[in-house]
C-alpha positions in Angstrom: -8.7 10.8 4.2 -7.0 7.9 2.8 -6.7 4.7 5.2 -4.0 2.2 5.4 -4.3 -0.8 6.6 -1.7 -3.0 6.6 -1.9 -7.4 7.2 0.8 -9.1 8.9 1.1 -12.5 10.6 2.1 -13.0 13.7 5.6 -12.9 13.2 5.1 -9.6 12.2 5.8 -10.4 7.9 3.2 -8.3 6.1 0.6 -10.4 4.2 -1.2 -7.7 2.8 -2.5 -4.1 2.9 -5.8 -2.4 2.1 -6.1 1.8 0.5 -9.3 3.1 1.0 -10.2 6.6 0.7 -8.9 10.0 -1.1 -6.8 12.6 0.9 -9.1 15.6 -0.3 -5.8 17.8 -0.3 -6.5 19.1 -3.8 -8.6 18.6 -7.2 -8.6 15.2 -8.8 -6.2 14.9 -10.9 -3.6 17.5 -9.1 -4.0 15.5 -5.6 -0.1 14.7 -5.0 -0.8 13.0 -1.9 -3.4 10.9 -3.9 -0.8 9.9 -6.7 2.0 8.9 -4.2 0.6 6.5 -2.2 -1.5 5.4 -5.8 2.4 4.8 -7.4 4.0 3.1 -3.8 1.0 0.7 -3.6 0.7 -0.4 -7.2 4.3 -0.4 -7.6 4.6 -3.0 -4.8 1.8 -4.7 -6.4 3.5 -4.9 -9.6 6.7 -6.0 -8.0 4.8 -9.2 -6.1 3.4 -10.0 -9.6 5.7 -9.1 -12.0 8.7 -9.5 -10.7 9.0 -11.9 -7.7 6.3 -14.1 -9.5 4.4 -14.4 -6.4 0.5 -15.1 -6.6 -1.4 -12.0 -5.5 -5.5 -11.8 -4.8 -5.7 -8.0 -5.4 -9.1 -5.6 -6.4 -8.5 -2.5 -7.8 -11.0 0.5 -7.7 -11.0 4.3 -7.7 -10.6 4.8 -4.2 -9.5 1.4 -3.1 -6.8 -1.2 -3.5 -6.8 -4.6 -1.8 -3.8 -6.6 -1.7 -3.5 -10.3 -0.5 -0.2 -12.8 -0.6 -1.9 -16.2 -1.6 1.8 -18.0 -0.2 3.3 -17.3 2.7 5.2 -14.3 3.4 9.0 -14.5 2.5 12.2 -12.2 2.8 11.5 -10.7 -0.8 8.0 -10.0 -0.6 9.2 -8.2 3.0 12.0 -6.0 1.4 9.1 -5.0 -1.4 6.2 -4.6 1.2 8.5 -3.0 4.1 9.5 -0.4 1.5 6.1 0.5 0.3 5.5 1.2 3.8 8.8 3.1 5.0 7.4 5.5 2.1 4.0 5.1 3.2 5.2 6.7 6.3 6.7 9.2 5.1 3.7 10.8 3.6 1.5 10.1 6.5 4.5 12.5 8.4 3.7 15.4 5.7 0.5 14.8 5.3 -0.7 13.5 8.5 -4.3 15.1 7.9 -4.7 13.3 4.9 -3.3 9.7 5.5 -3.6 7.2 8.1 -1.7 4.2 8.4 -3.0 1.4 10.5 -1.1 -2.0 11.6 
């Protein structure tokens, strides 16, 4: 199963998120459940980086992806966080055997 966790402060703003796991739902390599929440999270990874410019701790390994704003929280890293998770969610509804989102 993959786990999601996801960081917020208390205001609710996400921080961060952690991916551990693999969904098990098919062979490596042909796991579609693997591949999109692998593409949502790195994606919102590369977006905090690349194009917001924001400074990120992150550690990437098979199986894993931590993710950590060094700043504070702002309305841009929200809209790109917020819609990671929206399709984050949406998986877990298909594929609620294989995916596990936790806040």
């Amino acid at each position: 199963m993959i786990e999601i966790r996801v960081f917020t402060k208390s205001d609710g703003m996400i921080t961060g998120f952690s991916v551990t796991g693999h969904s098990g739902t098919a062979e490596r390599g042909q796991d579609i459940v693997c591949a999109g929440v692998s593409s949502l999270t790195q994606t919102a990874l590369l977006g905090l980086m690349e194009y917001l410019h924001r400074e990120v701790a992150y550690d990437v390994a098979s199986g894993k992806l931590l993710v950590e704003l060094k700043e504070n929280p702002d309305d841009l890293t929200e809209a790109i966080l917020q819609s990671m998770l929206l399709g984050l969610m949406e998986i877990q509804k298909l594929s609620p055997e294989a995916v596990r989102i936790l806040k």
